[in-house]
N, C-alpha and C positions, 0 to 999 in steps of 0.2 A: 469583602472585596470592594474596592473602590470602583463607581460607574460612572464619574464625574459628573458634571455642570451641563446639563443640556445647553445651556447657553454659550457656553465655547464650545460645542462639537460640530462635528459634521454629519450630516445627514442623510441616510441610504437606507436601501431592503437589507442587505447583506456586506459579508466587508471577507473578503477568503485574506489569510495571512501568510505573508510568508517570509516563513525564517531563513536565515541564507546565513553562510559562513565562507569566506576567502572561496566565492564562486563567483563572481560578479557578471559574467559570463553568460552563463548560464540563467542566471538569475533573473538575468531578461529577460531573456524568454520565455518563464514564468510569465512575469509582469505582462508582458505581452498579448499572451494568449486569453488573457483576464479581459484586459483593456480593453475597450471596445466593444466586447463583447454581449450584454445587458446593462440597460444604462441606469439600474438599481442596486450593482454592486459596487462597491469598491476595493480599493486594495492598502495593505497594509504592509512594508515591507521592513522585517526587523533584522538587521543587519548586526548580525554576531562577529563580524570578523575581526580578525587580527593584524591582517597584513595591510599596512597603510596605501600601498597602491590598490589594493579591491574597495578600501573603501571611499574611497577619492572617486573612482570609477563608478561604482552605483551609486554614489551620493550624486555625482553629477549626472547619470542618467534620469535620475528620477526628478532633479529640477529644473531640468532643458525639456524633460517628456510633454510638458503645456497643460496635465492635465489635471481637472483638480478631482480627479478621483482616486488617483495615488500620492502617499503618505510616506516618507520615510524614516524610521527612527532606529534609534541604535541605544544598546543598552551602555552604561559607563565604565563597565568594565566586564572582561571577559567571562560569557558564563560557561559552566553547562548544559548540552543540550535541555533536560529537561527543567531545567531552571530558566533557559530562554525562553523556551515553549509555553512559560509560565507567566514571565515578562511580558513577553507578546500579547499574551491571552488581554490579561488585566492593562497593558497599554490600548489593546484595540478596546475593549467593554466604558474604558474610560473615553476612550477620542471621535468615539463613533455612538453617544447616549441611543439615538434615533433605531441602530441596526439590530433586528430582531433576531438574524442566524450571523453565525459565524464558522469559515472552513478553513483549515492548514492546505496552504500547496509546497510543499517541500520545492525547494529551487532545480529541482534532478525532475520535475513536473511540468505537463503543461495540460491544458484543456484544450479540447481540439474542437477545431472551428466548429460553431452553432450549438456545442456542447452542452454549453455552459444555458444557454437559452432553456435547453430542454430541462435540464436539472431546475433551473429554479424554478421555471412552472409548475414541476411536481412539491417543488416550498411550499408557492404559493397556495398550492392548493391542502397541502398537511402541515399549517403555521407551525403546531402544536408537536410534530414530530421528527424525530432524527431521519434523517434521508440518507443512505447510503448507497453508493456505486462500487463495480469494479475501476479497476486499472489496466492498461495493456502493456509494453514492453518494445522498447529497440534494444537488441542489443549489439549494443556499436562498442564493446570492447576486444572488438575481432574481429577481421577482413573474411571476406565482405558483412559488412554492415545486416542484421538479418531480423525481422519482427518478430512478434509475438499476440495474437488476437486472440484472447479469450471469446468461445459464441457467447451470446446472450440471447434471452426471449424479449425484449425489452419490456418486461411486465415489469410493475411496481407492487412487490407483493408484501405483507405483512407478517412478520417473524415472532415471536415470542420469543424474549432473551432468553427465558427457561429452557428450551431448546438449543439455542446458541452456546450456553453455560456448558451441556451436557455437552455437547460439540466438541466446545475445548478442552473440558479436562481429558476428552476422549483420544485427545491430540488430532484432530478433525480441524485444523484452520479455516474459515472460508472469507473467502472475500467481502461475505455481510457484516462482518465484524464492525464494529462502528471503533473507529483509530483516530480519527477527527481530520487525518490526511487524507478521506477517503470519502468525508461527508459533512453536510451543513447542518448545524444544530443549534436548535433556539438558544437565543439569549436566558432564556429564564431556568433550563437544564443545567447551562454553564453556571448558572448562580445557587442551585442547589447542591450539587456535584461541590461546589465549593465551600459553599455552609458545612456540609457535611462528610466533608473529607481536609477542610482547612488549606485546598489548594486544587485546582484544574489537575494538575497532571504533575508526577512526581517520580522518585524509582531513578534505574536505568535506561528502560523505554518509555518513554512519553506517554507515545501511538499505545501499544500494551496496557500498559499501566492505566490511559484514560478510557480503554474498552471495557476493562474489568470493570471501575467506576460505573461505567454506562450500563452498564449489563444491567448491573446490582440496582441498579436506580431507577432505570425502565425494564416494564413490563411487557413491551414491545417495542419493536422498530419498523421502520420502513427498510427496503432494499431496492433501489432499480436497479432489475437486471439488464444493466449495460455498462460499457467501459467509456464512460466521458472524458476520462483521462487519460495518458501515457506518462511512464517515467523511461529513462535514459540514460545519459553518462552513468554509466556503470565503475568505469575507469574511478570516479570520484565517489562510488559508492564506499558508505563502511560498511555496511552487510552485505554489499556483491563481494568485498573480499573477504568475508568470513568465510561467503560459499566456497572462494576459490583457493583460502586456505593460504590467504597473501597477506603479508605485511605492510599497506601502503601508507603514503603520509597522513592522509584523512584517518584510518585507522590508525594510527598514535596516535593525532593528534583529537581523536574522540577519549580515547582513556586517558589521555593526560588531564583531561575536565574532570575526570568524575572525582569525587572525596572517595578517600578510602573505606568510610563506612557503607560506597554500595555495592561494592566490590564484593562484600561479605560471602561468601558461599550459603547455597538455600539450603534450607533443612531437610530439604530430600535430598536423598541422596544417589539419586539418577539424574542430577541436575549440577550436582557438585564437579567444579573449577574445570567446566565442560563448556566449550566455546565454540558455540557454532548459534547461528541464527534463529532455530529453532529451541534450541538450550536457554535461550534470551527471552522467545516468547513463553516456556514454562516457568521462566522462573518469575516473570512477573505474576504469572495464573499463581503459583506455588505464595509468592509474598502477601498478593492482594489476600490468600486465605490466613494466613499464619496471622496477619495486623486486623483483621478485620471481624473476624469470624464467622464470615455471614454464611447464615443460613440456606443461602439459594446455593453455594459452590460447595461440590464436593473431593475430596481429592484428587490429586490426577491419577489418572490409569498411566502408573510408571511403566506397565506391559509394551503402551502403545505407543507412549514417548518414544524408549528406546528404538521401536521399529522404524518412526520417524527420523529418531536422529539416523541411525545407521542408513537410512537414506540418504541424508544430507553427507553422513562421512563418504558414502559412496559418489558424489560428485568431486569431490576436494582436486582441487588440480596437482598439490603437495602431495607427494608417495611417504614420505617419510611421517608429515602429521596424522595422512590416512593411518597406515599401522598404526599407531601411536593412540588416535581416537578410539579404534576399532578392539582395542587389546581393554580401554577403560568402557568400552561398550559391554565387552563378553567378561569382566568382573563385574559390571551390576545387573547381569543376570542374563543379557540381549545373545542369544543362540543365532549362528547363520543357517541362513537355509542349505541345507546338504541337499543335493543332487539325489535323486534314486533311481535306481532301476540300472538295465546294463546298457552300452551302450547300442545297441544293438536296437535293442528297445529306444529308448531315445529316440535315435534316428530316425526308427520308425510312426514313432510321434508326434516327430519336429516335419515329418513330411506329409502324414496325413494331415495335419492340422494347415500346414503352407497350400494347400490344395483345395483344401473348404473351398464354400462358396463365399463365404465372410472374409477368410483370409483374401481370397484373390480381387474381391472388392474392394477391401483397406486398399490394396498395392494400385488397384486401378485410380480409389481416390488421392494416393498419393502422388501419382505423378499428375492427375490434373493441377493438384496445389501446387506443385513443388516449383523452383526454381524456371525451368526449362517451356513451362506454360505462361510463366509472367507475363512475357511482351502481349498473347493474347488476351489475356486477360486484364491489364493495364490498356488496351484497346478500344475490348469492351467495354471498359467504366469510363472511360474518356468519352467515347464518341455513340454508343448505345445504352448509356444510362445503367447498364449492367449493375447488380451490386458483386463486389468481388470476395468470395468466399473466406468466413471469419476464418479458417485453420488456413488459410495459406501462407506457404512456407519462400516467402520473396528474400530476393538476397539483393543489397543497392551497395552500389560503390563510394556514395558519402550520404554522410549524416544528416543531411538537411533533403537529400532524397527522401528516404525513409520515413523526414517527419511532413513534408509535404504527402506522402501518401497516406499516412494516419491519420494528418486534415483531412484529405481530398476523398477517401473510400472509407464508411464508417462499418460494410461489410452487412448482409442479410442477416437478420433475427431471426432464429429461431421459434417455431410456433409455441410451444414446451421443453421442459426438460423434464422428462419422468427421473431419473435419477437424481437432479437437485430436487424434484419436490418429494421424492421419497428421505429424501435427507435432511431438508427443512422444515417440513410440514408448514408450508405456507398457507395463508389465504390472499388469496387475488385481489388487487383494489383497481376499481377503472382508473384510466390513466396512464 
């Protein structure tokens, strides 16, 4: 891998990249949230598009911006995502010799104010290791406009990828996954990862595809548990419309990129010419084993897949692909839960249980979250320092609402989470 000429680069702690395609829009608001914000990062932004009015547009944002910590370059002709992902890499490792991490912000991202501060302190303090975050969520492709706050404890805890491995083939996703849209990783990772695989990130998913690598390569990771970032336009997502089982432009014009050869169907066959988001993230698990052989990955639990996907079928907004998925779910083996007992019974267990003391506490804490408490609690964080509760359920009438409150409320931390750490086996690191 080419890391160019220290003596034409430029010089920073860190460089986050971000790839961008016919969103220019958007795009900025990435750039944006970056900017400013630590005066050890900078930005890199690789401009995959097609349509000549987006790129006229961000081209001219980024050389009227004044700053000389954003960069913008464009590849010469159209790629594939993970052929960009690729470009990018090896353009920023080249343009930036001095930058010891480097992080993806997808253009559908942003860091939310002081965010980005706190993440690189935890850099600075683990040079040597991958840092990884959640993300939180607007979802603004439906009126009213409504969030998504994952809690956190804000610890920075220490994972063993051998545990993460077992995770995924378990079909167990979690947000520590290290995807590279999700965290900042030494320069010197990125160049072994490429010694030793002949390229950053390859496949159909990038993010997937460069986690397996990571896994397999480290023996550990970092995780803070917090969400420093949100993503958003959903409307321009291509995996918000696999969930919702839609055909949009971004989706074609995502598989019109790919070559035919990755298209290929995986050799499992609870994975085969199954298209839904989760199907995507097995089959790069399924790929990275079949080419690699390694040692540390063992098959996926196709048990567990299926239970997963038939989750994902059970969102689909489509009736007709639903059936359709659900019929090629119950030929590879996937049984629905059948109902038991009479109705009678039922009822009378749908009632004792509504009546608990747990149940009637959920309902109690839901309507403190929910819509109908916001004005008080948008109050409270304004004018009594409040912090306003990660599970609340707000609904905003435009989209720049929504992302002013994601800056403005980062939401109370959690002391622990017994359930994540019975699932991670962490160890705690200060900080």
């Amino acid at each position: 891998m080419h890391t160019g000429d220290a003596s034409k680069g430029m010089t920073c702690a860190a460089v986050v990249v971000i790839p961008t395609r016919n969103r220019s829009s958007i795009a900025k608001n990435a750039i944006r949230s970056v900017l400013g914000r630590d005066s050890n990062v900078s930005v890199l932004v690789s401009d995959n598009s097609t349509s000549t009015e987006e790129v006229e547009a961000l081209h001219r944002y980024c050389d009227e911006s004044g700053s000389d910590k954003l960069r913008y370059v464009r590849p010469h002709t159209s790629l594939a995502m993970s052929d960009h992902w690729q470009w990018a890499i090896e353009r920023s490792l080249a343009e930036y010799p001095s930058a010891s991490h480097f992080a993806y912000l997808t253009d559908r991202m942003m860091f939310k104010a002081t965010a980005l501060d706190d993440v690189m302190r935890l850099v600075a303090q683990h040079p040597d290791r991958i840092v990884t975050y959640n993300h939180d969520r607007i979802i603004d492709n439906a009126n009213p406009v409504r969030i998504q706050r994952y809690p956190g404890t804000g610890r920075l805890l220490e994972l063993e990828t051998s545990r993460l491995i077992d995770l995924y083939a378990s079909a167990i996703i979690h947000p520590s996954f290290p995807r590279m849209l999700n965290c900042f990783v030494p320069r010197a990772l990125l160049e072994r990862i490429h010694e030793r695989f002949g390229s950053v990130f390859a496949s159909v998913a990038p993010d997937f595809n460069f986690c397996c690598r990571a896994l397999d390569t480290e023996q550990s990771i970092l995780f803070y548990d917090s969400s420093p970032i949100f993503h958003y336009a959903l409307g321009r997502s291509h995996g918000a419309s696999i969930s919702r089982g839609e055909m949009t432009a971004d989706r074609v014009d995502f598989f019109s990129t790919l070559p035919s050869k990755t298209l290929a169907a995986s050799k499992s066959d609870v994975l085969t010419s199954f298209a839904t988001v989760g199907s995507t993230i097995f089959r790069e698990y399924d790929s990275f084993v079949r080419e690699t052989r390694s040692e540390r990955f063992r098959p996926l639990d196709e048990a567990a897949c299926l239970r997963l996907l038939a989750s994902e079928v059970n969102e689909l907004e489509n009736p007709e692909l639903q059936r359709q998925l659900r019929q090629q779910l119950i030929v590879r083996g996937w049984a629905p839960v059948e109902e038991r007992g009479s109705a009678t019974g039922q009822i009378g267990t749908f009632a004792a249980k509504s009546l608990s003391p747990r149940a009637i506490a959920r309902k109690l804490r839901s309507v403190l979250v929910g819509p109908t408490m916001q004005p008080l609690w948008m109050f409270a964080g304004r004018h009594l320092a409040w912090p306003v509760p990660s599970d609340c359920r707000f609904e905003f009438n435009e989209l720049d609402a929504a992302i002013e409150f994601m800056n403005r409320f980062p939401g109370r931390a959690m002391r622990r989470s017994s359930r994540q750490d019975a699932l991670l086996h962490p160890r705690v690191l200060p900080g």
